[in-house]
VOPAGU-2260 file (C-alpha; in pm, 1 decimal, decimal comma):
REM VOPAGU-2260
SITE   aa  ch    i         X         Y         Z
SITE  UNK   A    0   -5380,8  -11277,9    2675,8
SITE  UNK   A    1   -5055,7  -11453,3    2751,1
SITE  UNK   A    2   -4986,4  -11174,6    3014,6
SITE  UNK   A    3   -5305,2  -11180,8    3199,4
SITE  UNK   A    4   -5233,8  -11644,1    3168,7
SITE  UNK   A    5   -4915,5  -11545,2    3344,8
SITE  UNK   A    6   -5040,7  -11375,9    3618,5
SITE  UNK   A    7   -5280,2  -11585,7    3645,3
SITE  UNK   A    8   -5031,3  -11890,0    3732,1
SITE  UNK   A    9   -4818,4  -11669,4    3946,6
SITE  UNK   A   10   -5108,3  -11604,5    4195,2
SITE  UNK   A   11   -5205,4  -11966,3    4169,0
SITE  UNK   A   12   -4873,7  -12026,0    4304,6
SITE  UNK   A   13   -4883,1  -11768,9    4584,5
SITE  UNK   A   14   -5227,2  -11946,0    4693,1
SITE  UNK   A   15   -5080,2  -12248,4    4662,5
SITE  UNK   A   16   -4809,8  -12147,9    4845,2
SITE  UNK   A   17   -4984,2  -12002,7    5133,4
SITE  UNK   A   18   -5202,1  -12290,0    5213,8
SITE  UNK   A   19   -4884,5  -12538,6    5223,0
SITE  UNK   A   20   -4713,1  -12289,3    5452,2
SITE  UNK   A   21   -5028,9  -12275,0    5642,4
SITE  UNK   A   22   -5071,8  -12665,6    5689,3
SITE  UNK   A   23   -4683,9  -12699,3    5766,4
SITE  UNK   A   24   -4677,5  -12421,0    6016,9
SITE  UNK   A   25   -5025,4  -12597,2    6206,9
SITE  UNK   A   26   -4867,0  -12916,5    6152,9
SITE  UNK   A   27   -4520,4  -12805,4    6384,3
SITE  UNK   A   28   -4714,9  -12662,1    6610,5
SITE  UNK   A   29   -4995,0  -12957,4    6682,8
SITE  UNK   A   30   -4884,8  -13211,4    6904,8
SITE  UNK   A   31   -4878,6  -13495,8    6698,2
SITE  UNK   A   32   -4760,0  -13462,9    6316,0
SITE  UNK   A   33   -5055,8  -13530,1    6095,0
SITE  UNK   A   34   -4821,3  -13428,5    5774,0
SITE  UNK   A   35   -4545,6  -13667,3    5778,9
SITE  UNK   A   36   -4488,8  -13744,7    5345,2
SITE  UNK   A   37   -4513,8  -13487,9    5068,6
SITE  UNK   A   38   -4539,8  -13562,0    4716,5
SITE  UNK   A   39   -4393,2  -13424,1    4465,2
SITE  UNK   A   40   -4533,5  -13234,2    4205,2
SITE  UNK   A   41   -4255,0  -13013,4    3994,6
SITE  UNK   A   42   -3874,9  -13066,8    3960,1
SITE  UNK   A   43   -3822,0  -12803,8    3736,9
SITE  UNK   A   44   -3545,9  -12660,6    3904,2
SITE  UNK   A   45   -3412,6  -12942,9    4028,2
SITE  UNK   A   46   -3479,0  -13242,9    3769,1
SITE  UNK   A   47   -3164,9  -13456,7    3897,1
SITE  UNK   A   48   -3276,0  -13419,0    4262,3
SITE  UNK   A   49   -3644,2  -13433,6    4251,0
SITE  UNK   A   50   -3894,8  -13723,7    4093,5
SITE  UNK   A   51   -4232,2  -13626,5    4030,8
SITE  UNK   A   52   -4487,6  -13819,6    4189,1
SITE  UNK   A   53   -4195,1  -13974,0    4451,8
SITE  UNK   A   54   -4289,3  -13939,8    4790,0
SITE  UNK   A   55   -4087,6  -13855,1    5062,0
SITE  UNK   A   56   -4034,8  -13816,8    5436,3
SITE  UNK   A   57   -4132,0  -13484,7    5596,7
SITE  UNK   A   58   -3893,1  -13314,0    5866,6
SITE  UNK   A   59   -4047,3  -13081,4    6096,5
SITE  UNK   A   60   -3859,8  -12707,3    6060,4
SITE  UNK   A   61   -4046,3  -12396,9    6134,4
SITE  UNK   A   62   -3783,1  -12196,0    6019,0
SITE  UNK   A   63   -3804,8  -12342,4    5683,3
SITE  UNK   A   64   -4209,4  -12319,8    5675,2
SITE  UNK   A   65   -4159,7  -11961,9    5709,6
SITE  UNK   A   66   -3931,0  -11925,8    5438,0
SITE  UNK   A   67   -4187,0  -12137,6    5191,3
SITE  UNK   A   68   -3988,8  -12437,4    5216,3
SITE  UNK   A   69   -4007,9  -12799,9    5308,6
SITE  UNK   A   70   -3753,3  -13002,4    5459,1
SITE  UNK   A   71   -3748,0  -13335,9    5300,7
SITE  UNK   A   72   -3521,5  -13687,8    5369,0
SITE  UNK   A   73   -3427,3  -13812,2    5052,5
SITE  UNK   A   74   -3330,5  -14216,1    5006,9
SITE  UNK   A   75   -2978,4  -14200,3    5123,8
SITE  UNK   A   76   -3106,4  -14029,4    5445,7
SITE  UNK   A   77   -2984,8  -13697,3    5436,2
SITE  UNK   A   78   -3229,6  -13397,4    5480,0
SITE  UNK   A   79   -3265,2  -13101,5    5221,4
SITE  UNK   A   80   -3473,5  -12812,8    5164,8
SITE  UNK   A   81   -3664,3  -12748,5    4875,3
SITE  UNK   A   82   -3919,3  -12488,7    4761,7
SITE  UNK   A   83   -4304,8  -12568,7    4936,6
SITE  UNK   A   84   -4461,3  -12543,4    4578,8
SITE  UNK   A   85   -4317,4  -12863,5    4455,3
SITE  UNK   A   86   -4496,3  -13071,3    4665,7
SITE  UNK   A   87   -4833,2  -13179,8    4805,5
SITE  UNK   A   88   -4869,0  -13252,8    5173,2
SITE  UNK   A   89   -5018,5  -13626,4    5236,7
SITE  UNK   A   90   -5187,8  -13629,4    5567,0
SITE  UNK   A   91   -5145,9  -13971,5    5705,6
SITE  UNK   A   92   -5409,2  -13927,6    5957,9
SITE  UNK   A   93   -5706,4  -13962,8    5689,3
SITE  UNK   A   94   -5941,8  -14248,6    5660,4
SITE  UNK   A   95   -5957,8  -14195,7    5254,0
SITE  UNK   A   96   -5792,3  -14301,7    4985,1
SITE  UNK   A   97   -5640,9  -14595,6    5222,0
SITE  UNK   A   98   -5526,6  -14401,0    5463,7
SITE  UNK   A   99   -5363,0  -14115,8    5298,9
SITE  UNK   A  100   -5549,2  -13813,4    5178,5
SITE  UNK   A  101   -5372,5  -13576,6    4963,4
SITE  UNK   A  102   -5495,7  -13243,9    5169,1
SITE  UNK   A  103   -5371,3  -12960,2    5010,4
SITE  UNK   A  104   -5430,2  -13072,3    4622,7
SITE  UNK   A  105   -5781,6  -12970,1    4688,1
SITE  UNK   A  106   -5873,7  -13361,9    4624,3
SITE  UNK   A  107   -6173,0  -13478,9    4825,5
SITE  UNK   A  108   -6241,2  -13804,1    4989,7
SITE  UNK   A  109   -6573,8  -13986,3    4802,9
């Protein structure tokens, strides 16, 4: 059972994985950036770098889209590059939630 739980999770993450490379990749190439903040959702790999539930600035990179990752701006300014999965692309453009909708969570606007 365990195995089949596993595998379970691991395609979870591909899906997951594909639809933020998806948004990030339409995102560089629209004109204007509708994804400009991702939130965080696992620092398991990196607990002293990452917050969950922080959000932070996105950089436009193709090159790290393609690779599954996301090029963030942490507080001190810098830029780094950390695995897509952790985080949740915020689309600024929305009308929901107070102007941010959390578009590739799956959450809806009521």
């Amino acid at each position: 059972m365990n195995i089949i739980r596993n595998v379970c999770v691991q395609v979870q993450l591909w899906i997951n994985l594909t639809k933020f490379t998806f948004l990030l990749r339409r995102h560089l190439t629209a004109g204007k950036p509708a994804y400009k903040f991702a939130v965080c959702i696992n620092n398991a790999d990196y607990p002293a770098s990452l917050e969950v539930h922080k959000i932070s600035r996105v950089l436009a990179d193709e090159g790290a889209a393609i690779d599954g990752d996301v090029r963030l701006v942490d507080d001190s300014g810098e830029d780094y590059l950390y695995p897509a999965m952790y985080f949740v692309l915020v689309d600024s453009t929305s009308k929901c939630n107070g102007g941010i909708g959390f578009r590739s969570s799956g959450a809806r606007c009521s």
